[in-house]
Each structure stands twice: as C-alpha cells, then as structure tokens.
N, C-alpha and C positions, 0 to 999 in steps of 0.2 A: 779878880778876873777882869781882863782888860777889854777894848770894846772889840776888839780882833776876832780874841777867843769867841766870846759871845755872839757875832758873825757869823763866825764858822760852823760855829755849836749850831745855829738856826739853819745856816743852809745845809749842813750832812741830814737834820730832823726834816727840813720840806724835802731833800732828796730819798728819804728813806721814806716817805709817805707818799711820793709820788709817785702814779703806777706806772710798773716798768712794761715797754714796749713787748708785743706779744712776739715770739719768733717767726718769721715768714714759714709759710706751709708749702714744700716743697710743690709743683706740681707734676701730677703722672703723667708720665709720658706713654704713648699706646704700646702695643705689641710690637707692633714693625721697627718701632721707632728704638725701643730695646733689646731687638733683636740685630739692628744696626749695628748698635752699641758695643753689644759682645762681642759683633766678628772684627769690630775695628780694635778691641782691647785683645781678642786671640791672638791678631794680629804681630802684638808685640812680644806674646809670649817665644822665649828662648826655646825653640823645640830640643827634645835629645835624640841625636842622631842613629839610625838603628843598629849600629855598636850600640851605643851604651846603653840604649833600652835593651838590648839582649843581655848585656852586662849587669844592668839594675836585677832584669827580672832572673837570672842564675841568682845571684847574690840575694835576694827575697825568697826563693824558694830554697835554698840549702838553707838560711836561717831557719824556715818553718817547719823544715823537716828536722837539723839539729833541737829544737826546741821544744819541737812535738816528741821526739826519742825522751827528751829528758823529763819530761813531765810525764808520758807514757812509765819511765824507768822509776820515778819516784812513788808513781803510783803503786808499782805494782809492790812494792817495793815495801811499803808503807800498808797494803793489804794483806802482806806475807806477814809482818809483824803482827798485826793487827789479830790477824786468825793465830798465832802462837802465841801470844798473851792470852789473851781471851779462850784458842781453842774453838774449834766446832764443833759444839755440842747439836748435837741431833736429838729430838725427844725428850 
C-alpha cells in the first residue's frame, strides 16, 4: 500500500467520524402568512371551465351509477346462488 492510499484511507476514517452537520429547522411561518401562500399558489391553478366541470361531473356520475348496478347485480346475484346451494332452511 502506497503512501496515497493510506492518505486517503485516514481522511474517508476522520470524514466518517466527523459529526455530520445538523439539517437546518425549517421555520413556521404564522397563519396569515400561510394563508397568503395558498391564495398566491390558487392562483396558479388551471381552473376547469364550467363546460367541462359539467362534463367531469355527468361522466363521475353515470360511472357510479354503472358500477353501483354492477355490484348491486353481482350481489344479488351471488345471494340467489347462495340460498339454492345451501337452501333456506327454516327450523
């Protein structure tokens, strides 16, 4: 081992024993002050025009309602089996 290596070897071993700096601690900012904040970043939000918010929410609501049929239909579906296997026995 050359005197290089052995250099190097010593300063990665004082770097790995030397304490690593702490992370700075954000500070809080008050209420007003992040209240600010939000309506300047609303700000840049793309609004959807109300077309297509009427278009989003048809299209949300015929999903919920096809999906709610289909799981309603499996249900029932699936309880009809259930009681002809099984049978309702009474008493």
């Amino acid at each position: 081992m050359n005197r290089q290596t052995k250099r190097m070897m010593q300063r990665q071993r004082q770097a790995e024993r030397a304490p690593r700096p702490t992370p700075e601690r954000r500070r809080r900012v008050g209420p007003r002050q992040f209240l600010r904040e939000v309506r300047q970043e609303l700000k840049k939000v793309d609004w959807p025009s109300r077309r297509e918010l009427l278009a989003y929410t048809i299209v949300v609501l015929a999903t919920v309602v096809v999906l709610t049929s289909y799981v309603f239909g499996l249900d029932t579906l699936i309880g009809k089996g259930v009681l002809q296997v099984f049978g309702s026995q009474t008493g």
